[in-house]
mmCIF file of the N, C-alpha and C atoms, coordinates in Angstrom:
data_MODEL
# 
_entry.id   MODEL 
# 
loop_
_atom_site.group_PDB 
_atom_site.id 
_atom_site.type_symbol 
_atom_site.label_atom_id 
_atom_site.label_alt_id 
_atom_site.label_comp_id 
_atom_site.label_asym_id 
_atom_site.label_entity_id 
_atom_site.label_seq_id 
_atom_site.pdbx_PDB_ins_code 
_atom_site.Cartn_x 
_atom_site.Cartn_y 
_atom_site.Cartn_z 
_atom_site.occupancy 
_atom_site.B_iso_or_equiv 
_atom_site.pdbx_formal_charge 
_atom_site.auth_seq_id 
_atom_site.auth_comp_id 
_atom_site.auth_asym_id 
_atom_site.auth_atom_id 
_atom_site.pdbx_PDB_model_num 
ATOM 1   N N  . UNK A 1 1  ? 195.452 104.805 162.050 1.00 0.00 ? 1  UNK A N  1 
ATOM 2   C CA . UNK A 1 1  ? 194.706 105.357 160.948 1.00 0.00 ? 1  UNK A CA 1 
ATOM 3   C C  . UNK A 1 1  ? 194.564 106.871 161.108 1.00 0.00 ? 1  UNK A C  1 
ATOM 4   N N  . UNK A 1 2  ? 194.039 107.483 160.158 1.00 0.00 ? 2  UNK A N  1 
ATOM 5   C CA . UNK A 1 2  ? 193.959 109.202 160.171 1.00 0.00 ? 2  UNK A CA 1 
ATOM 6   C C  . UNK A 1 2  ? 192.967 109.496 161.162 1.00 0.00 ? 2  UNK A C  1 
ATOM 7   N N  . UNK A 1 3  ? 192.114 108.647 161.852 1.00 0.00 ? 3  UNK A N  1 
ATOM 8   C CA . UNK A 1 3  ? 191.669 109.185 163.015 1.00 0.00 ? 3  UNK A CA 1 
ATOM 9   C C  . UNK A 1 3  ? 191.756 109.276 164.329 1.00 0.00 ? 3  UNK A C  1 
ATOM 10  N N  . UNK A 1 4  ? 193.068 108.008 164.255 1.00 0.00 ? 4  UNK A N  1 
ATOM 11  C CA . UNK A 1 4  ? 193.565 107.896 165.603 1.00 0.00 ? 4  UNK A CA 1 
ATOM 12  C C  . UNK A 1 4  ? 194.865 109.088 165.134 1.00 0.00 ? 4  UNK A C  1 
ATOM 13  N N  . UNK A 1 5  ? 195.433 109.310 164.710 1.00 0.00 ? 5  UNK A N  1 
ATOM 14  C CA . UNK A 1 5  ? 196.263 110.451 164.158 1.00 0.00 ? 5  UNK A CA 1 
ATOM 15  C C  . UNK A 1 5  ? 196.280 111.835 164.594 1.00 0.00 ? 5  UNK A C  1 
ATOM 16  N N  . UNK A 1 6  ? 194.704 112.016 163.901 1.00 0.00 ? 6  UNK A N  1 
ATOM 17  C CA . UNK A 1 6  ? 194.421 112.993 164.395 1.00 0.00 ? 6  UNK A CA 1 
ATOM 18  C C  . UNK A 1 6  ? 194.024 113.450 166.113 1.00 0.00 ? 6  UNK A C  1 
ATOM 19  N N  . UNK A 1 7  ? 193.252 112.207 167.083 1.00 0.00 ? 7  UNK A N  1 
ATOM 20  C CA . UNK A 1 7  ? 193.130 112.259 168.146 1.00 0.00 ? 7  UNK A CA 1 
ATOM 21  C C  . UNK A 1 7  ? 194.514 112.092 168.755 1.00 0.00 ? 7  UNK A C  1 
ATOM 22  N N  . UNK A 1 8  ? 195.464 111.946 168.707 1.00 0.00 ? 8  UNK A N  1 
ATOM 23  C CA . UNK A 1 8  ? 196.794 111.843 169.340 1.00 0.00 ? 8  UNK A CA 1 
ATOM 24  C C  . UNK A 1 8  ? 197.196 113.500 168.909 1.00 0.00 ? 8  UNK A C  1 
ATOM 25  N N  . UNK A 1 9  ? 197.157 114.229 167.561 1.00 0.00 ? 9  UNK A N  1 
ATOM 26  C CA . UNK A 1 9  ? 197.403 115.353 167.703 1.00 0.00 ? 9  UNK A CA 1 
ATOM 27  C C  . UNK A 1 9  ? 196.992 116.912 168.415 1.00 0.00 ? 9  UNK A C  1 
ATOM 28  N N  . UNK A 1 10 ? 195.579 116.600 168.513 1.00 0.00 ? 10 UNK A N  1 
ATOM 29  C CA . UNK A 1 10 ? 194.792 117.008 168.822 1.00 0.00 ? 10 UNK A CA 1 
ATOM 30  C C  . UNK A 1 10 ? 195.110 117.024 170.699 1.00 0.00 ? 10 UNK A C  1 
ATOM 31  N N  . UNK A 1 11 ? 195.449 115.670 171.730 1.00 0.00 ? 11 UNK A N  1 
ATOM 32  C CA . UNK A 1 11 ? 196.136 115.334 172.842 1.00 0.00 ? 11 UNK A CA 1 
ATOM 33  C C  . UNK A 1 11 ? 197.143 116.222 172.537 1.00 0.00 ? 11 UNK A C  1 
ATOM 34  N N  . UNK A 1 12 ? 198.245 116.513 171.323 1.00 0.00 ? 12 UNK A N  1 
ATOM 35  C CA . UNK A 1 12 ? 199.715 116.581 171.903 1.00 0.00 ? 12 UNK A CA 1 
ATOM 36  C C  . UNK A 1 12 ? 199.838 118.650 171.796 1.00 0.00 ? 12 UNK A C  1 
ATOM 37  N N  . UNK A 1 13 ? 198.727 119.018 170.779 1.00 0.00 ? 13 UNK A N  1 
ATOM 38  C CA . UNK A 1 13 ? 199.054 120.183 170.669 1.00 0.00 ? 13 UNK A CA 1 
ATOM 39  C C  . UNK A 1 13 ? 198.568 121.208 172.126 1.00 0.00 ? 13 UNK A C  1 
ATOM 40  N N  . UNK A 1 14 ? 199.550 121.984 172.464 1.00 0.00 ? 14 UNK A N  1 
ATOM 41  C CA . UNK A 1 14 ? 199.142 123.767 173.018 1.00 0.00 ? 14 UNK A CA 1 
ATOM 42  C C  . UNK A 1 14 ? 199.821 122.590 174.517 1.00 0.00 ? 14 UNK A C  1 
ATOM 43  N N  . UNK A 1 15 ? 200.696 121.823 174.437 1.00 0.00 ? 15 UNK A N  1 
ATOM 44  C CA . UNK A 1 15 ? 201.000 120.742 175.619 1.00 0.00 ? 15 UNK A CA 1 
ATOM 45  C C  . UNK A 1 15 ? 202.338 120.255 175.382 1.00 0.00 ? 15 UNK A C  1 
ATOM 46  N N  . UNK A 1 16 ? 203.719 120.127 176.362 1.00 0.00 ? 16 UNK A N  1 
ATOM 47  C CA . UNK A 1 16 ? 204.708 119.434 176.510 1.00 0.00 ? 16 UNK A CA 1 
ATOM 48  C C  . UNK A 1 16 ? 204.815 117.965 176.669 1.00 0.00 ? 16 UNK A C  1 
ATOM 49  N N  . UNK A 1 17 ? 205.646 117.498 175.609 1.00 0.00 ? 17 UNK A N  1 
ATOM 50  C CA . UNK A 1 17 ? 206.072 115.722 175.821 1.00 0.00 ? 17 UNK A CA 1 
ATOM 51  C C  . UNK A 1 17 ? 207.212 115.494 175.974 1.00 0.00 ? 17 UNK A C  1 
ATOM 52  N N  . UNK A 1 18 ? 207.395 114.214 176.460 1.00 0.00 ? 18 UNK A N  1 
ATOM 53  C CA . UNK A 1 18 ? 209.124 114.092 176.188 1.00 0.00 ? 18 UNK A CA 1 
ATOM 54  C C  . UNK A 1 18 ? 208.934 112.621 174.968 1.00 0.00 ? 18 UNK A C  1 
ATOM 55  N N  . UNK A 1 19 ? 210.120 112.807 174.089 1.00 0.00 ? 19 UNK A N  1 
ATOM 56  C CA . UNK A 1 19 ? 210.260 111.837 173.203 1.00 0.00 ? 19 UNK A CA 1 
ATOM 57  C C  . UNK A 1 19 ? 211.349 111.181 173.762 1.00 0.00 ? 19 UNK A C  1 
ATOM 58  N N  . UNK A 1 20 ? 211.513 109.934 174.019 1.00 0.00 ? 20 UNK A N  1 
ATOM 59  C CA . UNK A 1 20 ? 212.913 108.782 174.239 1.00 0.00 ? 20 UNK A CA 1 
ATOM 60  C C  . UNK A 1 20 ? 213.446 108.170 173.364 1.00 0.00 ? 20 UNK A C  1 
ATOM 61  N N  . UNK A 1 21 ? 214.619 107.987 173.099 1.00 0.00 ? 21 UNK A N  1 
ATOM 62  C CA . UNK A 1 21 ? 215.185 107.510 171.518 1.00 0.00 ? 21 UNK A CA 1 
ATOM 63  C C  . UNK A 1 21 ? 216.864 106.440 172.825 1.00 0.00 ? 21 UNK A C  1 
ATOM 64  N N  . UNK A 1 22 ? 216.279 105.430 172.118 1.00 0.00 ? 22 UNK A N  1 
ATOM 65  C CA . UNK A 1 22 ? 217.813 104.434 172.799 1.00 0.00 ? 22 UNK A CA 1 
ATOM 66  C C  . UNK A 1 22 ? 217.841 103.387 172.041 1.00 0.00 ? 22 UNK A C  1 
ATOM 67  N N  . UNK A 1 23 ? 219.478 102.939 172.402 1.00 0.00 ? 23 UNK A N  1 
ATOM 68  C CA . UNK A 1 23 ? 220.139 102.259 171.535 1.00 0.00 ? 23 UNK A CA 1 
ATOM 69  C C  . UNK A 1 23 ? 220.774 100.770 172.488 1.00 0.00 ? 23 UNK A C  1 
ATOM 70  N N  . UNK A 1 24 ? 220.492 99.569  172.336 1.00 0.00 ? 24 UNK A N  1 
ATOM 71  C CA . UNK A 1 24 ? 221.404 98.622  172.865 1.00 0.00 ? 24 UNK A CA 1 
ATOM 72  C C  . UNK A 1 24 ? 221.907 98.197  171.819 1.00 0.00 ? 24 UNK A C  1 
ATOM 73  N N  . UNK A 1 25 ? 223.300 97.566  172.260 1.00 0.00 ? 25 UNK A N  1 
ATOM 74  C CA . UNK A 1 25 ? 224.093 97.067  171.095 1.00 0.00 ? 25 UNK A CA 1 
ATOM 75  C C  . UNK A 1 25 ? 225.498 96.004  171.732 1.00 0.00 ? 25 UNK A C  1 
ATOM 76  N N  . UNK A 1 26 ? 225.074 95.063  170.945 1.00 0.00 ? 26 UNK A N  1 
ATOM 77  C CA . UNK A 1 26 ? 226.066 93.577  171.472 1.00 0.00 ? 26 UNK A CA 1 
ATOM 78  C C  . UNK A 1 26 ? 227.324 93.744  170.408 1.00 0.00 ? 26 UNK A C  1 
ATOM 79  N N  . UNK A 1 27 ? 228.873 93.671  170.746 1.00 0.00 ? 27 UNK A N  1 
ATOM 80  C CA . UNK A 1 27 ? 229.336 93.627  169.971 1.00 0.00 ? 27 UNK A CA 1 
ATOM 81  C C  . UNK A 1 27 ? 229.926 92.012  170.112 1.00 0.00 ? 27 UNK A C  1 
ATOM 82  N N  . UNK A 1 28 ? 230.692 91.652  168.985 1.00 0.00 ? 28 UNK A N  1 
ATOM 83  C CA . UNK A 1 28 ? 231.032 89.734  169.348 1.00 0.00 ? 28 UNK A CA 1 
ATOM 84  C C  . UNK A 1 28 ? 231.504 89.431  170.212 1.00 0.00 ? 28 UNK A C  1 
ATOM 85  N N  . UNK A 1 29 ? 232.121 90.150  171.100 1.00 0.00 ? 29 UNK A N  1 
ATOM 86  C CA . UNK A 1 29 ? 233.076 89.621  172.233 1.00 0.00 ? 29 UNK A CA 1 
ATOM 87  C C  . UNK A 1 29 ? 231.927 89.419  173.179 1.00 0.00 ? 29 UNK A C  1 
ATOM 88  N N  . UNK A 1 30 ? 230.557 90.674  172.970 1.00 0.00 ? 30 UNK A N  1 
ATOM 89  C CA . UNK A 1 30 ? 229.659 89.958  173.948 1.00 0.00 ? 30 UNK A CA 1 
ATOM 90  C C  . UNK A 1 30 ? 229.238 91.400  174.613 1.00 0.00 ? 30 UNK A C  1 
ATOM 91  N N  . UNK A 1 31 ? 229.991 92.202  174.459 1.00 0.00 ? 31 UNK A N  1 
ATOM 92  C CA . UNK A 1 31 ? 230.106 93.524  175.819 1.00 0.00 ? 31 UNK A CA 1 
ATOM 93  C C  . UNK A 1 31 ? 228.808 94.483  175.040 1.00 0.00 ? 31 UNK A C  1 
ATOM 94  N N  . UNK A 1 32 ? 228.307 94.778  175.838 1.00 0.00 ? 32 UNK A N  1 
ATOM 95  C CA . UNK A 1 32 ? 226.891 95.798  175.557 1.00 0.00 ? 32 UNK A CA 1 
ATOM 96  C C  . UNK A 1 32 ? 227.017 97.006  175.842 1.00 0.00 ? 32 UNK A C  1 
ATOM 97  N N  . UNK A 1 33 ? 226.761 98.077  175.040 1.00 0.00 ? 33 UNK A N  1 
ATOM 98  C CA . UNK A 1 33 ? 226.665 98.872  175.006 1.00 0.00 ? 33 UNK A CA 1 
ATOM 99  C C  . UNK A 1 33 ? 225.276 99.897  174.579 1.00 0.00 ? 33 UNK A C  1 
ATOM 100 N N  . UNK A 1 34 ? 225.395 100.681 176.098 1.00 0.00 ? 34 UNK A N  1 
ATOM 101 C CA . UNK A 1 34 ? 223.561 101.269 175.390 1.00 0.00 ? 34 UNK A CA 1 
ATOM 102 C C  . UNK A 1 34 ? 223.523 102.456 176.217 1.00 0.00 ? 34 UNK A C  1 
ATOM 103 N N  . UNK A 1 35 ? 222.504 103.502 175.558 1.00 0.00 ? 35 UNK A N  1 
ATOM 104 C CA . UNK A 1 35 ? 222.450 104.630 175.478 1.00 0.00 ? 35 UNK A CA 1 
ATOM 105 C C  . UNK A 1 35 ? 220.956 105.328 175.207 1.00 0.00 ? 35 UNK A C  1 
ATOM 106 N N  . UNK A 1 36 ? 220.769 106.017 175.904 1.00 0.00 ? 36 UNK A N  1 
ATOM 107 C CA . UNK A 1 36 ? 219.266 106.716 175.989 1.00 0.00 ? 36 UNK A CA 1 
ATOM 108 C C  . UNK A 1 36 ? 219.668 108.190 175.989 1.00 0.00 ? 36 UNK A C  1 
ATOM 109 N N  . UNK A 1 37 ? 218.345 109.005 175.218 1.00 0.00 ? 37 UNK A N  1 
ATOM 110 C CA . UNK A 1 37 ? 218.372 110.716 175.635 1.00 0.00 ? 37 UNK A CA 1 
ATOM 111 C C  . UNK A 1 37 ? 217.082 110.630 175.345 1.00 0.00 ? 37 UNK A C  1 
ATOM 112 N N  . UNK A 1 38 ? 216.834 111.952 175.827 1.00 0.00 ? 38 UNK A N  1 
ATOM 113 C CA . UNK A 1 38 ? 215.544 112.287 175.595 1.00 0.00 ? 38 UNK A CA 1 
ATOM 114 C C  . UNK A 1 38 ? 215.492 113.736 174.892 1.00 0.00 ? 38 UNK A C  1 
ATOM 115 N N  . UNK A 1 39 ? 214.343 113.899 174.825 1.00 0.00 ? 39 UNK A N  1 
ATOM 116 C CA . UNK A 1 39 ? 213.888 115.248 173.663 1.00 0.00 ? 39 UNK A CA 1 
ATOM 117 C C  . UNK A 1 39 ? 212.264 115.593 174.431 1.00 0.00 ? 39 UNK A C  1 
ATOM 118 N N  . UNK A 1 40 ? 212.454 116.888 174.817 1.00 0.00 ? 40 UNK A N  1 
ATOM 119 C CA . UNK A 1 40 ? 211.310 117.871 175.456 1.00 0.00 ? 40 UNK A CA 1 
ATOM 120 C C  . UNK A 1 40 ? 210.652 118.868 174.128 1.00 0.00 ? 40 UNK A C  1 
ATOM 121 N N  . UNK A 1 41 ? 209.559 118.385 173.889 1.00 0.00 ? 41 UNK A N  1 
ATOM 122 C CA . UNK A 1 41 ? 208.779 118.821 172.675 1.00 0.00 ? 41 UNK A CA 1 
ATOM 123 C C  . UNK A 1 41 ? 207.583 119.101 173.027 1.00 0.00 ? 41 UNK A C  1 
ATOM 124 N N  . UNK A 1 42 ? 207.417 120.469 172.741 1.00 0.00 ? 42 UNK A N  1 
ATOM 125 C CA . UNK A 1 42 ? 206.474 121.367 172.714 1.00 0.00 ? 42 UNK A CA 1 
ATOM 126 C C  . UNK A 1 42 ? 205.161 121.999 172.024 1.00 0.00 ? 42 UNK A C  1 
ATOM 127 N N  . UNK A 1 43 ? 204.100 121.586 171.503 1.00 0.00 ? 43 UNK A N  1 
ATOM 128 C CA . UNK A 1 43 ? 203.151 122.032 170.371 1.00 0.00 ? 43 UNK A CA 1 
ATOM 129 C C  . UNK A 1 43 ? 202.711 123.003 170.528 1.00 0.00 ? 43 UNK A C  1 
ATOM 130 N N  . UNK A 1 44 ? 202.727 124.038 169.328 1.00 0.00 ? 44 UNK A N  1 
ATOM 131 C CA . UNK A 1 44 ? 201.995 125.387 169.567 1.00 0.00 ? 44 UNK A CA 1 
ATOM 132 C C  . UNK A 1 44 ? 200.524 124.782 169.303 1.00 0.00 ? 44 UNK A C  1 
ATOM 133 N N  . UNK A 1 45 ? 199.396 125.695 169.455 1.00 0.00 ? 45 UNK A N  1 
ATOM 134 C CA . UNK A 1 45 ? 198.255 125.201 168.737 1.00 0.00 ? 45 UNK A CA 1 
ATOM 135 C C  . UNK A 1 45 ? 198.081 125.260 167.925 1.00 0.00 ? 45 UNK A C  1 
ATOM 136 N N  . UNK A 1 46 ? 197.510 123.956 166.713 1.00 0.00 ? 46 UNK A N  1 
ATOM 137 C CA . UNK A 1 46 ? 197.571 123.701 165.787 1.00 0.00 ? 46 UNK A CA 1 
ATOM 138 C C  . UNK A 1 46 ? 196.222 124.262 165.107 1.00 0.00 ? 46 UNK A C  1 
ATOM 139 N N  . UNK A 1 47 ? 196.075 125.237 163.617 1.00 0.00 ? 47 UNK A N  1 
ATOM 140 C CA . UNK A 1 47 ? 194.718 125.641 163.259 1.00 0.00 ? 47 UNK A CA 1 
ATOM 141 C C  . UNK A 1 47 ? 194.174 124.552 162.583 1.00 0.00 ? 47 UNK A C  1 
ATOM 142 N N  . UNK A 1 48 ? 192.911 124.570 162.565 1.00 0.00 ? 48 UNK A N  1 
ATOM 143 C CA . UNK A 1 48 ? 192.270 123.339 161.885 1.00 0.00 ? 48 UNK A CA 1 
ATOM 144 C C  . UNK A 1 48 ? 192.876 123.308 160.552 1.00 0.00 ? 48 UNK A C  1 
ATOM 145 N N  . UNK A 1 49 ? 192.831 124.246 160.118 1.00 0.00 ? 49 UNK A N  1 
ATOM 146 C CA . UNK A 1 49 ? 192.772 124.273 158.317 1.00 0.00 ? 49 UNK A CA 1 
ATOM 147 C C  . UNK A 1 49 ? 193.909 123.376 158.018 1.00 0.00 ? 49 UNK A C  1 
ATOM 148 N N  . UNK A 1 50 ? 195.351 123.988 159.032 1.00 0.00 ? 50 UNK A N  1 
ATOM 149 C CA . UNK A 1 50 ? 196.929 122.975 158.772 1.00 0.00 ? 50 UNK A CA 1 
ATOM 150 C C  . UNK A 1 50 ? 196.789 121.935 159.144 1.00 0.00 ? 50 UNK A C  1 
ATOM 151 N N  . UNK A 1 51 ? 195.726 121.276 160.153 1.00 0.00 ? 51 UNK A N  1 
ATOM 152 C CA . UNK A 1 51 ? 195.834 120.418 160.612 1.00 0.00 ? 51 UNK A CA 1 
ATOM 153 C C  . UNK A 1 51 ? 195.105 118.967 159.717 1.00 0.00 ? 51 UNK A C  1 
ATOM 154 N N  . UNK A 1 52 ? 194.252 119.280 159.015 1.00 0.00 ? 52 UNK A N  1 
ATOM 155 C CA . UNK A 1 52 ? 193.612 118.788 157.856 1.00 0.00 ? 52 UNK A CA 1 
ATOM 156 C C  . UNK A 1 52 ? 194.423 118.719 156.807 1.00 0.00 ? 52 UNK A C  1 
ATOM 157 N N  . UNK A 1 53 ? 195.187 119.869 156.466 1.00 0.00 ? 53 UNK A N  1 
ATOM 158 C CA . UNK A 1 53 ? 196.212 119.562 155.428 1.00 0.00 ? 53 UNK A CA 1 
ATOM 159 C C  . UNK A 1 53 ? 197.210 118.834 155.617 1.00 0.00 ? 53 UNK A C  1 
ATOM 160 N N  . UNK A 1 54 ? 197.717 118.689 156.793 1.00 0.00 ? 54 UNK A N  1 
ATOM 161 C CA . UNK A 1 54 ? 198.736 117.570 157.433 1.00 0.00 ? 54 UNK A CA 1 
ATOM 162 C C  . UNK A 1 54 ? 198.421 116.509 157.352 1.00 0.00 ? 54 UNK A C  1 
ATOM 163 N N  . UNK A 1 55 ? 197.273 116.214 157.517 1.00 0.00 ? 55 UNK A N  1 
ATOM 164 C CA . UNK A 1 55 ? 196.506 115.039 157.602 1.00 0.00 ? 55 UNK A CA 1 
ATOM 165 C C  . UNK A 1 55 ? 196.091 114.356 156.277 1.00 0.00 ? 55 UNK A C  1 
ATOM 166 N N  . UNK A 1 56 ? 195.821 115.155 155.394 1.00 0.00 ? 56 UNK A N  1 
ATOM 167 C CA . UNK A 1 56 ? 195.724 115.067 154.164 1.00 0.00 ? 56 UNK A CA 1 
ATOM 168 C C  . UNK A 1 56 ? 196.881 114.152 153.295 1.00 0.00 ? 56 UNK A C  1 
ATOM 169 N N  . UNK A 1 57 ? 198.106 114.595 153.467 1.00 0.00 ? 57 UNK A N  1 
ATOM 170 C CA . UNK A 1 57 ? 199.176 113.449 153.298 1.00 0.00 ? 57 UNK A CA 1 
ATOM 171 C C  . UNK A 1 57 ? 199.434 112.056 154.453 1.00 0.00 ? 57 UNK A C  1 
ATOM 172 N N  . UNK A 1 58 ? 200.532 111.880 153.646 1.00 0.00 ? 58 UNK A N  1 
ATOM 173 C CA . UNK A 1 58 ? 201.329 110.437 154.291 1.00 0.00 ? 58 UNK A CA 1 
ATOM 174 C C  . UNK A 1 58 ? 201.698 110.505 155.624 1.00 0.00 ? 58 UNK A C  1 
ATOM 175 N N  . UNK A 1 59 ? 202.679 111.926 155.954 1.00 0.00 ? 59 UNK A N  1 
ATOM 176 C CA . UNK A 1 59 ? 203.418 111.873 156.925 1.00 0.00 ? 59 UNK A CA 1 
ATOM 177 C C  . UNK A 1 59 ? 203.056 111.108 158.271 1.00 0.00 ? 59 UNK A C  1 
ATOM 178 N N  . UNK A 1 60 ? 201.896 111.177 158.383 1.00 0.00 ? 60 UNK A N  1 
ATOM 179 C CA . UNK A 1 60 ? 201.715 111.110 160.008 1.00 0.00 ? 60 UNK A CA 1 
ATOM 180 C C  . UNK A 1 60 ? 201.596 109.673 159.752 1.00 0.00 ? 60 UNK A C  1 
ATOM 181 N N  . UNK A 1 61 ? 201.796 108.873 159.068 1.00 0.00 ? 61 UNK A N  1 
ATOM 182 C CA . UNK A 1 61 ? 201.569 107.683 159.258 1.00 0.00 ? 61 UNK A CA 1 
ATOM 183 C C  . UNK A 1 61 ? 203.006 107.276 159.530 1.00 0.00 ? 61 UNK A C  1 
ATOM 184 N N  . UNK A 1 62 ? 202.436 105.919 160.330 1.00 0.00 ? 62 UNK A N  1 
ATOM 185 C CA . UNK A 1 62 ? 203.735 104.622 160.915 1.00 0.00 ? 62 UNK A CA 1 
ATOM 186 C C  . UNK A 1 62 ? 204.599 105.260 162.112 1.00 0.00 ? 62 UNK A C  1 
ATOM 187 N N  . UNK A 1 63 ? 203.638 107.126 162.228 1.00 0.00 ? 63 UNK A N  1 
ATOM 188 C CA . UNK A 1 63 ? 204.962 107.537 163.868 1.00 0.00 ? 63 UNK A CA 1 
ATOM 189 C C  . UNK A 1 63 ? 204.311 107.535 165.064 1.00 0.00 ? 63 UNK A C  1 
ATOM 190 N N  . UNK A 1 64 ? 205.032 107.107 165.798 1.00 0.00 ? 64 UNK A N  1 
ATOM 191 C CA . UNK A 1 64 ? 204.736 107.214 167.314 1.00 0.00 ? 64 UNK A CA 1 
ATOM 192 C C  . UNK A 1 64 ? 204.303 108.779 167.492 1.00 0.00 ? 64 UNK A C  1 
ATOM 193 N N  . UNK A 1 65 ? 202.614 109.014 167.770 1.00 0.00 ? 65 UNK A N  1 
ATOM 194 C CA . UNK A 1 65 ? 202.319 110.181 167.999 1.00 0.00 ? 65 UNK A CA 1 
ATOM 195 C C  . UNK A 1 65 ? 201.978 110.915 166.978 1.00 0.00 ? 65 UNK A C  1 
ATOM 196 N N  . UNK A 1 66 ? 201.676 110.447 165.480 1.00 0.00 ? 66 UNK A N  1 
ATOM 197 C CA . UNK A 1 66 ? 201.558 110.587 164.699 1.00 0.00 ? 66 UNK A CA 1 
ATOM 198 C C  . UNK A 1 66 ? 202.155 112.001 163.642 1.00 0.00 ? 66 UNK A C  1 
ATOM 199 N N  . UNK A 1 67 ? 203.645 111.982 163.957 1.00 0.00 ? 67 UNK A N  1 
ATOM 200 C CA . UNK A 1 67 ? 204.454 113.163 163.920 1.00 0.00 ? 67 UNK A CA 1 
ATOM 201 C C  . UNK A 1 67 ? 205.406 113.056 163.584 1.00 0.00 ? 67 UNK A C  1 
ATOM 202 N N  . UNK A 1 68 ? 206.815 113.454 162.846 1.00 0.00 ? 68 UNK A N  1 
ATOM 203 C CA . UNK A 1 68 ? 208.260 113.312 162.847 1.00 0.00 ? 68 UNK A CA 1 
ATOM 204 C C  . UNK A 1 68 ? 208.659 114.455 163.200 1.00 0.00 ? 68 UNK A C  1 
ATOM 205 N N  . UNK A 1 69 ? 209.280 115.244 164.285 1.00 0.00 ? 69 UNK A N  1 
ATOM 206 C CA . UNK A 1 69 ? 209.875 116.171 164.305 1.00 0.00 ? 69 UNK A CA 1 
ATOM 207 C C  . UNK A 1 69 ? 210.945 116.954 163.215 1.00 0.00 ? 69 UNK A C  1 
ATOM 208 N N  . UNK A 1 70 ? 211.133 116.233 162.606 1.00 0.00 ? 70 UNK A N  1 
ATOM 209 C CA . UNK A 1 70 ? 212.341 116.199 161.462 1.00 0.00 ? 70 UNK A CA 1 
ATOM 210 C C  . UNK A 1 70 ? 211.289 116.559 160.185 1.00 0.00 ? 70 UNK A C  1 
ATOM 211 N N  . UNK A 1 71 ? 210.093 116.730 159.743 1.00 0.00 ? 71 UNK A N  1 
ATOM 212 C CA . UNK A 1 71 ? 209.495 116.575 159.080 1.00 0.00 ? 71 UNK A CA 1 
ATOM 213 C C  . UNK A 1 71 ? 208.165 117.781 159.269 1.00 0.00 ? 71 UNK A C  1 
ATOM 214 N N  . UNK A 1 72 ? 207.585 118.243 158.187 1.00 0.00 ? 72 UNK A N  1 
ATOM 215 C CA . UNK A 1 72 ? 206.432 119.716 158.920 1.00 0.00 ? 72 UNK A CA 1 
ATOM 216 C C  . UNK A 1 72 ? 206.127 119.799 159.658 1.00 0.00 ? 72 UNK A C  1 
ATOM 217 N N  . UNK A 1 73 ? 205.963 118.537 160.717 1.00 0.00 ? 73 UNK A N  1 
ATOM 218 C CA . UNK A 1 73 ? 205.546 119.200 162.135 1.00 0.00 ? 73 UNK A CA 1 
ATOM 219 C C  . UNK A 1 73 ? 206.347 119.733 163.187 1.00 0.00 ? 73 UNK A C  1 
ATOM 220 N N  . UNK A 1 74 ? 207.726 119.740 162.448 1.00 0.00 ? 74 UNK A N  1 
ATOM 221 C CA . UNK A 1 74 ? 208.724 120.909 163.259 1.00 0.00 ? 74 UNK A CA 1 
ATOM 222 C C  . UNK A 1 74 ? 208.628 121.843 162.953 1.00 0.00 ? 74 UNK A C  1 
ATOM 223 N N  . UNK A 1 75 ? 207.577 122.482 162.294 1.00 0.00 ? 75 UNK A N  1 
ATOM 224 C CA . UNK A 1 75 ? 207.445 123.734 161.836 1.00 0.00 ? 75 UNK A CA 1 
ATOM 225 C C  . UNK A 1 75 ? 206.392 124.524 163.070 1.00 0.00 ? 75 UNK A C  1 
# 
């Protein structure tokens, strides 16, 4: 919800994370194939005023960390 949202942003800003993104994958013969990277992400500090307006929309909902890098909070 927008208040656990906000307490996870509030944790992630003026502070380094790493994000993990991986893939397993069966093809029919059976043989697996899988793959991990990671991503070192950084928050400047966030001012209240943007941070309310962020909050104010959709975005932060349904993400791990309540964020999409791909999305204003790569800004």
């Amino acid at each position: 919800d927008r208040d656990d949202a906000l307490r996870m942003l509030e944790l992630l800003q003026g502070r380094r994370h790493q994000v993990w993104t991986a893939v397993c994958v069966r093809n029919p013969r059976g043989e697996v194939f899988e793959d991990a990277a990671v991503a070192h992400v950084e928050f400047d500090r966030i001012p209240d005023a943007e941070l309310t307006l962020y909050l104010e929309g959709s975005e932060w909902a349904d993400k791990a960390g309540a964020y999409g890098i791909q999305g204003s909070a790569g800004a």
